[in-house]
MMTF fields as JSON, N, C-alpha, C and O atoms, coordinates in Angstrom:
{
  "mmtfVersion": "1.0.0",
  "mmtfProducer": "UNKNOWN",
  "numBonds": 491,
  "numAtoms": 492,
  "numGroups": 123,
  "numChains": 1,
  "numModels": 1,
  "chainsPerModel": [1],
  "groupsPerChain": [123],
  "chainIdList": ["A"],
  "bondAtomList": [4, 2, 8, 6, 12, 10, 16, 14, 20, 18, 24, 22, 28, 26, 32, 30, 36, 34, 40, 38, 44, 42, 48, 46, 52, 50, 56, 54, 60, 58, 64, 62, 68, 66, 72, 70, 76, 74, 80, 78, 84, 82, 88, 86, 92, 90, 96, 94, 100, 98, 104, 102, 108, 106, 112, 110, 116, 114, 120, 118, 124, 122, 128, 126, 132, 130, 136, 134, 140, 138, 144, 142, 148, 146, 152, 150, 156, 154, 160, 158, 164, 162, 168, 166, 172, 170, 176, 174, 180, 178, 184, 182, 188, 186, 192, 190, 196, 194, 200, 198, 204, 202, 208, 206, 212, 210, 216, 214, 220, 218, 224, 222, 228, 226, 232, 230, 236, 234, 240, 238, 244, 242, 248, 246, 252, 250, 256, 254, 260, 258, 264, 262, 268, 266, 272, 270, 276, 274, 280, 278, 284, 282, 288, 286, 292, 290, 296, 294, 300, 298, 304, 302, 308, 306, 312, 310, 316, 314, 320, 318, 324, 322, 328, 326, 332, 330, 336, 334, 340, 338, 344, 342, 348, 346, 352, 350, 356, 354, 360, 358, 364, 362, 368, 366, 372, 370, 376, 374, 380, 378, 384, 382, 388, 386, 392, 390, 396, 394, 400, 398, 404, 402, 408, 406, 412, 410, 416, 414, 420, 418, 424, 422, 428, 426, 432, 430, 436, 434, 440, 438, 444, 442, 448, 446, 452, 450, 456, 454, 460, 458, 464, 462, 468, 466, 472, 470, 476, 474, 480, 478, 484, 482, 488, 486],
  "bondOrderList": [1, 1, 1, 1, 1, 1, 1, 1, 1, 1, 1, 1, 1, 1, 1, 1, 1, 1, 1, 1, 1, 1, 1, 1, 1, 1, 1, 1, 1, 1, 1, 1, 1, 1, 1, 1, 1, 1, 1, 1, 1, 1, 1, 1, 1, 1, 1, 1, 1, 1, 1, 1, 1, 1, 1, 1, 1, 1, 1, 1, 1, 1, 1, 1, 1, 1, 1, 1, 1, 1, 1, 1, 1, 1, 1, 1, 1, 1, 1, 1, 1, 1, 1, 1, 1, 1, 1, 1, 1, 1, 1, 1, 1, 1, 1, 1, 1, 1, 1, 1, 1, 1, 1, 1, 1, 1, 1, 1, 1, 1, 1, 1, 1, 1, 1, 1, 1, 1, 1, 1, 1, 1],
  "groupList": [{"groupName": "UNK", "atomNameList": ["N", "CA", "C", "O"], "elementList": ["N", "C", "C", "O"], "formalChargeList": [0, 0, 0, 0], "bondAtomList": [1, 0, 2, 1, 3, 2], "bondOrderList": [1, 1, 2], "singleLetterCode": "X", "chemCompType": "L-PEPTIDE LINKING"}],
  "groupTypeList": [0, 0, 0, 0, 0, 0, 0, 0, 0, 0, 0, 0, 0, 0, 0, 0, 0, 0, 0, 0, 0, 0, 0, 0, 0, 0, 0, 0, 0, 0, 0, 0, 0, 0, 0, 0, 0, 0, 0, 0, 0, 0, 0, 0, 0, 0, 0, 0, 0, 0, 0, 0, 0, 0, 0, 0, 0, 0, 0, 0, 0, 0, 0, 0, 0, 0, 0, 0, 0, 0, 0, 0, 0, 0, 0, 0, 0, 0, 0, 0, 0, 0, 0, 0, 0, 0, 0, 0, 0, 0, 0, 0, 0, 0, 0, 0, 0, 0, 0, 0, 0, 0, 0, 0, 0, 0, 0, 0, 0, 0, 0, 0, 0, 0, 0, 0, 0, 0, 0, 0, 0, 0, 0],
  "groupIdList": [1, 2, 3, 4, 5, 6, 7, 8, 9, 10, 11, 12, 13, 14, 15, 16, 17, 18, 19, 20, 21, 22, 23, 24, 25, 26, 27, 28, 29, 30, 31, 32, 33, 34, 35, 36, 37, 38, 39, 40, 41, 42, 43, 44, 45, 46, 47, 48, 49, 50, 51, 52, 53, 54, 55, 56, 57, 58, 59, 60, 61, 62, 63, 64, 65, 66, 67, 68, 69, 70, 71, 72, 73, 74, 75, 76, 77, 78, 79, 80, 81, 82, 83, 84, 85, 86, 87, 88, 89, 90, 91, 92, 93, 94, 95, 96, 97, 98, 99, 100, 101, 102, 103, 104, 105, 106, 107, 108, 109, 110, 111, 112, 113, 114, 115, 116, 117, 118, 119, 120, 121, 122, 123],
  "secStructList": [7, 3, 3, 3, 3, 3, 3, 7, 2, 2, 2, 2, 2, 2, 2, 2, 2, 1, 1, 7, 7, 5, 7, 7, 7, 1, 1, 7, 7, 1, 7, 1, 1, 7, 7, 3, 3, 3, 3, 3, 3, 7, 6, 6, 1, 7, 3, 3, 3, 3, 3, 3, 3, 7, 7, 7, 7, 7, 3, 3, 7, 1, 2, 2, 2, 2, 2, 6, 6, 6, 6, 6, 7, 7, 1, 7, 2, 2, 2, 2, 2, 2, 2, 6, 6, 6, 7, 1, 7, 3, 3, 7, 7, 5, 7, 3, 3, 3, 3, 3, 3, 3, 3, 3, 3, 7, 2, 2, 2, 2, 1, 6, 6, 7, 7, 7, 7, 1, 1, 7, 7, 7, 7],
  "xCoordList": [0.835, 0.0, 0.886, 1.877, 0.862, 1.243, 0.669, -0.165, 1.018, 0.234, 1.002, 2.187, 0.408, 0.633, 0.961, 0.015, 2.235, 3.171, 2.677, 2.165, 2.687, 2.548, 4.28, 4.41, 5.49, 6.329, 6.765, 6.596, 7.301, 8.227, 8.931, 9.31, 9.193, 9.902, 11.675, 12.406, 12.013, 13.056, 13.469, 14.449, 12.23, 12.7, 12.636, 13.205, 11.851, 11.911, 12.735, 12.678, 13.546, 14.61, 15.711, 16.088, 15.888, 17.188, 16.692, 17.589, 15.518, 14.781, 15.169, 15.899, 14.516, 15.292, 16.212, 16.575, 17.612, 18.729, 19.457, 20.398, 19.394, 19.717, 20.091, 20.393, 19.954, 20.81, 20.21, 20.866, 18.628, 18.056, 17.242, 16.633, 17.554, 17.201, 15.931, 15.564, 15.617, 14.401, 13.665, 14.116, 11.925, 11.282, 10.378, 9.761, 10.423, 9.875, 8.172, 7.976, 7.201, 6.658, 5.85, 6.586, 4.458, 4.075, 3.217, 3.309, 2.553, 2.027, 1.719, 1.506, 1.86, 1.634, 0.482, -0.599, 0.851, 0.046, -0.721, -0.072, -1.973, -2.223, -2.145, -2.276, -1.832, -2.105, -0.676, 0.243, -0.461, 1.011, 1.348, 2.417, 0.469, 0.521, 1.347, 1.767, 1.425, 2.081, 3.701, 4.501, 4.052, 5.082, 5.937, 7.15, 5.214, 5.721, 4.975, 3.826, 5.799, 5.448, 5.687, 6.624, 4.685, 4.331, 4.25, 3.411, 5.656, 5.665, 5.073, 5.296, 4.337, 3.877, 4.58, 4.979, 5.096, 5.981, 5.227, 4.775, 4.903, 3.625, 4.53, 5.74, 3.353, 3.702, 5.323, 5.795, 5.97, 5.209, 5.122, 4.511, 5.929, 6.182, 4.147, 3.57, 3.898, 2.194, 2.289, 1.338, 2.999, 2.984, 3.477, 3.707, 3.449, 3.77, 5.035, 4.897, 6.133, 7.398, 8.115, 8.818, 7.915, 8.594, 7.703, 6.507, 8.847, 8.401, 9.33, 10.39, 9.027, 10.409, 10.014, 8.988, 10.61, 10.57, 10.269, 10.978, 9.348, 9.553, 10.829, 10.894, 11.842, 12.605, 12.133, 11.333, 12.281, 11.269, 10.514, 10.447, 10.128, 9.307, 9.937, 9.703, 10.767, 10.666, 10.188, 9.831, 9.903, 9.025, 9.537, 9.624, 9.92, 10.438, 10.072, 9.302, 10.377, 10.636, 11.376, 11.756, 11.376, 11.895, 13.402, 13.918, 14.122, 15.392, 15.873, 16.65, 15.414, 16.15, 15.661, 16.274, 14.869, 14.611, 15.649, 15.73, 16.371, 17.136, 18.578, 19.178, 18.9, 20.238, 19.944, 21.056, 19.134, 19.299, 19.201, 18.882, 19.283, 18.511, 19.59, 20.012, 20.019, 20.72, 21.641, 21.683, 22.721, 23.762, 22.811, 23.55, 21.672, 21.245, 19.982, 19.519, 19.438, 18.085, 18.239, 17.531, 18.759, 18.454, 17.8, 17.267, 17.855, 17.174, 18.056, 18.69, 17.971, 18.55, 17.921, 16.79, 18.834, 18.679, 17.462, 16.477, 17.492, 16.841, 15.048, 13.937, 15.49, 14.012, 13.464, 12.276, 14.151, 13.588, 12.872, 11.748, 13.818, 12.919, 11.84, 11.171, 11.668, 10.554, 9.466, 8.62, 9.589, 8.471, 7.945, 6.779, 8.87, 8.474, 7.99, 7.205, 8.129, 8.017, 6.773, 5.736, 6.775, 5.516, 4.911, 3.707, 5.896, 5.367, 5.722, 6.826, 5.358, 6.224, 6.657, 7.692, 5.677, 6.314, 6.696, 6.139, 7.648, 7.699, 8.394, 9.103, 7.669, 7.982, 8.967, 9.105, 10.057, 10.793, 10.018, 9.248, 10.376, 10.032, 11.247, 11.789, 11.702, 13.26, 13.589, 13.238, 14.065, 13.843, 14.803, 15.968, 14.056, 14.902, 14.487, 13.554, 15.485, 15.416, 14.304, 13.207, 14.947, 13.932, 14.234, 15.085, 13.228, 12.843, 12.148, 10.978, 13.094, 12.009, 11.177, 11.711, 10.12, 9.46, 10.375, 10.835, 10.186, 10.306, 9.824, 10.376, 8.615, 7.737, 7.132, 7.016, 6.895, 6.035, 4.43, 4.199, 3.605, 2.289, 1.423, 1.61, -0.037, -0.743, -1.311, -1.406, -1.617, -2.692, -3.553, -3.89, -4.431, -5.462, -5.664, -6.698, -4.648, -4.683, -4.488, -4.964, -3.941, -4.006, -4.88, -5.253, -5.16, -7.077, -7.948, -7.643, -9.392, -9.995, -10.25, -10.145, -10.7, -10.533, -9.538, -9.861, -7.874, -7.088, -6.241, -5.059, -6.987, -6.789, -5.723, -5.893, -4.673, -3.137, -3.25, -3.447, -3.156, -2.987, -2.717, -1.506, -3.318, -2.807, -1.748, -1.019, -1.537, -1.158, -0.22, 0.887, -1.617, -1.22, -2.664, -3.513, -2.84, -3.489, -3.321, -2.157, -4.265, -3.583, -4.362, -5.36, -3.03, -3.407, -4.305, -4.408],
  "yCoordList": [-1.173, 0.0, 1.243, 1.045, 2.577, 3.364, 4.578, 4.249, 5.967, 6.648, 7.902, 7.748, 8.995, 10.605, 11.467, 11.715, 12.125, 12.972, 14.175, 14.044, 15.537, 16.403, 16.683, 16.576, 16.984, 17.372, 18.755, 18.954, 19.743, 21.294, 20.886, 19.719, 21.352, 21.241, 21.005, 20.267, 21.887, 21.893, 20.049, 19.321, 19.882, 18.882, 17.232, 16.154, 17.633, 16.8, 16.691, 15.749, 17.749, 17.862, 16.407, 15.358, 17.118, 16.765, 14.88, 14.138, 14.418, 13.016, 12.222, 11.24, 12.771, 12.437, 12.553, 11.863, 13.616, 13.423, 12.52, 12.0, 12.105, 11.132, 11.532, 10.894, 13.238, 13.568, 13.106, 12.493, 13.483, 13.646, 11.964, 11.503, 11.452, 9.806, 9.399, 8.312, 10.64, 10.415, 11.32, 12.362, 11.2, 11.895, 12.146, 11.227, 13.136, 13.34, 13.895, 15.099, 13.206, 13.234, 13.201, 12.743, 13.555, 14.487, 12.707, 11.792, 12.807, 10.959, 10.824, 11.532, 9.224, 8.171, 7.686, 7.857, 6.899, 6.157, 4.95, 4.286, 4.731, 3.272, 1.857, 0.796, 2.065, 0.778, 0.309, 1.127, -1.043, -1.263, -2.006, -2.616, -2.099, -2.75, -1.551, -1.838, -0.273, 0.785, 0.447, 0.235, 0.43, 0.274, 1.115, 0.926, 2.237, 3.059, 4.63, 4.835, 5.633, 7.287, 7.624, 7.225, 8.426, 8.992, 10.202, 10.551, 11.269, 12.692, 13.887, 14.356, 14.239, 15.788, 16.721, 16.719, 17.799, 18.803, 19.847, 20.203, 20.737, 21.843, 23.123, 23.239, 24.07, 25.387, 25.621, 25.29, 26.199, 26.65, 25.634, 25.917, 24.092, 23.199, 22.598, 22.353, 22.613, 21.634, 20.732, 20.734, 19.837, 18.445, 16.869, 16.736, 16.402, 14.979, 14.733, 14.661, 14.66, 14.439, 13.278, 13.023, 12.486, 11.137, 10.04, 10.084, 9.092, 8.209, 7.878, 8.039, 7.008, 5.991, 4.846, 4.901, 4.126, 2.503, 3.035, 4.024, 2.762, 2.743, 1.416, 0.455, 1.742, 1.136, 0.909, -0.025, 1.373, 1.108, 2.588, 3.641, 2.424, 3.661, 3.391, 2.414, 4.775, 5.303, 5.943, 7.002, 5.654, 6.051, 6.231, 5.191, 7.501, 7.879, 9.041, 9.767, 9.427, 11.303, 11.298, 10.509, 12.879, 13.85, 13.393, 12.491, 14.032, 14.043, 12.561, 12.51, 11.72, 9.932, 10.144, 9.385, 10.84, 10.347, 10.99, 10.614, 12.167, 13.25, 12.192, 11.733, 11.976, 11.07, 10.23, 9.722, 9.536, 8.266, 8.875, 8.019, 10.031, 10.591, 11.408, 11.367, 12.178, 13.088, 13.841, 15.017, 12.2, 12.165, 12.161, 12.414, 11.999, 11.893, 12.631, 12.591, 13.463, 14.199, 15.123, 15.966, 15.708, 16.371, 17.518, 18.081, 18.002, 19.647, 19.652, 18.727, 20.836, 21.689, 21.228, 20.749, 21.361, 20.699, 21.561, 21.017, 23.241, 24.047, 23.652, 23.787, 23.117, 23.097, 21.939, 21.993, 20.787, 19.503, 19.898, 19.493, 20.905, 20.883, 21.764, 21.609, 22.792, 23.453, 22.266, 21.794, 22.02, 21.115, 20.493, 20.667, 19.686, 18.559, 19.452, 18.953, 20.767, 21.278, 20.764, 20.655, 20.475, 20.164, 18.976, 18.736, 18.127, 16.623, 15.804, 16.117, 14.833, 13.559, 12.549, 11.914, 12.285, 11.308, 11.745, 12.762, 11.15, 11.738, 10.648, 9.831, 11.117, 9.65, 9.845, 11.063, 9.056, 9.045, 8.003, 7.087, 8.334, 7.259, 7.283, 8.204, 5.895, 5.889, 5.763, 4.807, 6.468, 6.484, 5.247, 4.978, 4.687, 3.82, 3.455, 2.84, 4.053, 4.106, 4.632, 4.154, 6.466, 7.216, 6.962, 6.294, 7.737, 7.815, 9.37, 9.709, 10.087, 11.009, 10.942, 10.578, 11.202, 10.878, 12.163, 13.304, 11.072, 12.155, 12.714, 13.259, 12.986, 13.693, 13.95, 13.016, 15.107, 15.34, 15.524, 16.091, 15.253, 14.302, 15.218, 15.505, 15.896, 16.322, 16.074, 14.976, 17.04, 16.263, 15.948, 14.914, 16.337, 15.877, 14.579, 13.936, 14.15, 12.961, 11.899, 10.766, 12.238, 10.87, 10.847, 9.824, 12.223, 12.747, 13.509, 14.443, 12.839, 13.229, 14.818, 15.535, 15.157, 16.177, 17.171, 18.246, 16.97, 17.823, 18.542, 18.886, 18.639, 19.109, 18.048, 16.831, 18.625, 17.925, 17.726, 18.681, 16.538, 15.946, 16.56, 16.78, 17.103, 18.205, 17.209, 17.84, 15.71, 14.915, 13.989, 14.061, 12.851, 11.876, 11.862, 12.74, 10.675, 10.752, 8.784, 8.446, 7.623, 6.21, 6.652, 7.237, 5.856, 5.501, 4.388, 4.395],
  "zCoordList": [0.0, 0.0, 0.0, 0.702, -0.604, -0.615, 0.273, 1.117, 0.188, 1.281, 0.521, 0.224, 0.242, 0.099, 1.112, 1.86, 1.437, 2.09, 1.553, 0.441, 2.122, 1.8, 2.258, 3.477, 1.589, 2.103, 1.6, 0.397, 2.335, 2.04, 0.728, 0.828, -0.288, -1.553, -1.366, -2.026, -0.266, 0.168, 0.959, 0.804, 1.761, 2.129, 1.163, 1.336, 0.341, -0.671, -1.858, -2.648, -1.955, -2.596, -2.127, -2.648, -0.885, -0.164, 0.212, 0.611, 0.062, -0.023, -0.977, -0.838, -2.341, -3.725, -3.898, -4.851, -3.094, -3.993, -3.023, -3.623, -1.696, -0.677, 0.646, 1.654, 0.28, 1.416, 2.692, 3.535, 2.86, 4.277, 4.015, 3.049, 5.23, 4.848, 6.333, 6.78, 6.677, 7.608, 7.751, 8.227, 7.29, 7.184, 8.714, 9.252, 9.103, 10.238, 10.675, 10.51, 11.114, 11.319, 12.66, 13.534, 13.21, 14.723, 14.734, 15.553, 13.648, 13.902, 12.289, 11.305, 12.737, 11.494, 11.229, 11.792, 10.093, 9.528, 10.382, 11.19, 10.187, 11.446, 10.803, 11.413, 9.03, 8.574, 8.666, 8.722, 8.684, 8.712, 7.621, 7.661, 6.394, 5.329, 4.214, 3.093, 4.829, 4.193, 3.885, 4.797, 2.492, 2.101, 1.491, 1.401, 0.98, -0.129, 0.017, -0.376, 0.62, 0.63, -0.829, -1.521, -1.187, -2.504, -1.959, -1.128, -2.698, -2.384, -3.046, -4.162, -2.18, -2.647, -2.518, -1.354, -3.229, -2.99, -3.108, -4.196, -1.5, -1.479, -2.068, -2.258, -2.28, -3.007, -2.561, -1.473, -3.542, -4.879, -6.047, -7.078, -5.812, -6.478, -7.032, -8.092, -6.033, -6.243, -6.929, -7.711, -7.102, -8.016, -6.768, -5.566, -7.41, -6.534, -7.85, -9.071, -7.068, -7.525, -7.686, -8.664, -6.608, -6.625, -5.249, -4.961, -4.59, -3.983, -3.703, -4.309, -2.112, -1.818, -0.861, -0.183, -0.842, 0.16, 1.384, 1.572, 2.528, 4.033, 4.121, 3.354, 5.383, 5.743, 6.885, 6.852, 7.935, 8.926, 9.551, 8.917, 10.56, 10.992, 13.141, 13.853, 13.534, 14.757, 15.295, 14.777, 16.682, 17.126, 18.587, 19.241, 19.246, 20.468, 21.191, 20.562, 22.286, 22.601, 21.26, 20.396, 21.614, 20.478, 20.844, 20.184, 21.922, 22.35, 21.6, 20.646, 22.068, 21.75, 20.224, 19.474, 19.663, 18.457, 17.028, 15.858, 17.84, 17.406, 17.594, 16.622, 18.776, 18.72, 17.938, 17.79, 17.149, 16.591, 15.581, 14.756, 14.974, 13.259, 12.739, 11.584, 13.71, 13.599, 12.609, 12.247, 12.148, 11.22, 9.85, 8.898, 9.487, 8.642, 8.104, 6.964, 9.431, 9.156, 8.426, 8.977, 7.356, 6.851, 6.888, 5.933, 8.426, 9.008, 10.165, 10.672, 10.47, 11.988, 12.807, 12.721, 14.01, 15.373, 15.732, 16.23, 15.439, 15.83, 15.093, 15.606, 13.662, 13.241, 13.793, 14.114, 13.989, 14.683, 16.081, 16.379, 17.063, 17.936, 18.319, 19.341, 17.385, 16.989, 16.527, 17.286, 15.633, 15.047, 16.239, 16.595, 16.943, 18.435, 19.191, 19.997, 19.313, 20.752, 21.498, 20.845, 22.66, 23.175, 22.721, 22.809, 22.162, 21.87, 22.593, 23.039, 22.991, 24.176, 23.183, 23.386, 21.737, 20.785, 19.596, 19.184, 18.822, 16.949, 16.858, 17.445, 15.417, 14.383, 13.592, 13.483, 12.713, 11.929, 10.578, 10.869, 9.17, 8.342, 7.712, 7.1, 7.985, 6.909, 5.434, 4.743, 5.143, 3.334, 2.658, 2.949, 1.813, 1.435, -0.338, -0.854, -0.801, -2.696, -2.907, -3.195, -2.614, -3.576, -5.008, -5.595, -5.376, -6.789, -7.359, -7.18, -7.998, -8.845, -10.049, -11.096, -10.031, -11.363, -12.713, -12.765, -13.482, -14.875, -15.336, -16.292, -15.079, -15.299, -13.437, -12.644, -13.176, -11.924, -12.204, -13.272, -11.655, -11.702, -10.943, -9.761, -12.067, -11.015, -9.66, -9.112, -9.266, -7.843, -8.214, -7.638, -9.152, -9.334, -9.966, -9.784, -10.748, -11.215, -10.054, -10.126, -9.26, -7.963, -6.647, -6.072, -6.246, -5.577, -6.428, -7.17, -6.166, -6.866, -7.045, -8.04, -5.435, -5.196, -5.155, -4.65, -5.778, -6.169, -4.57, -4.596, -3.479, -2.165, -1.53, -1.602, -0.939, -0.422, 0.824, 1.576, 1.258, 2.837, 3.709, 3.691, 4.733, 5.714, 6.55, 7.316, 6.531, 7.203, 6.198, 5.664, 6.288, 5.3, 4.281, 4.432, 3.155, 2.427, 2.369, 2.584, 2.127, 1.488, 0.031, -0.392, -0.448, -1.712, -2.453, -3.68]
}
């Protein structure tokens, strides 16, 4: 099963090209049959760009979840703990063989309604 990311363009950059190899999230998905994030890249991009493997999915405090991500998150210490502030849990999703499309893909062609996951979205 796949599932729709709404991700920052910036951070989906750095997804596809390998740099940032954990996508961070406040909460997940509940199905566990989810295999495959399908990326949205929000304004000013508005297209769904690529996709990549779940490797696995963490799940900690913020603090333990930052030591284990760290070398590889792909954002500031400062933006990680903004995002967490005031959270007791966050999630990590580990990227594993992105993929950019060659072509980037309306929204509307993959919701009907054209409107981007304030969260998540399944496919």
């Amino acid at each position: 099963m796949r599932v729709l990311l709404s991700i920052k363009p910036e951070f989906a950059e750095r997804i596809l090209s390998g740099e940032k190899k954990f996508e961070f999230r406040k909460s997940i998905f509940k199905n566990g049959s989810v295999d495959t994030v399908v990326i949205y890249a929000t304004m000013p991009v508005g297209k769904v760009i690529g996709e990549f493997k779940i490797g696995a999915i963490l799940s900690s405090s913020p603090s333990e979840l930052w030591d284990k991500t760290k070398k590889h998150a792909g954002i500031s210490h400062g933006f990680f703990r903004e995002y967490f502030e005031k959270k007791d849990r966050a999630f990590a999703i580990s990227v594993k063989n992105p993929v950019r499309y060659e072509q980037p893909i309306d929204l509307r062609d993959m919701v009907p309604n054209g409107i981007p996951p304030q969260s998540y979205r399944y496919l």
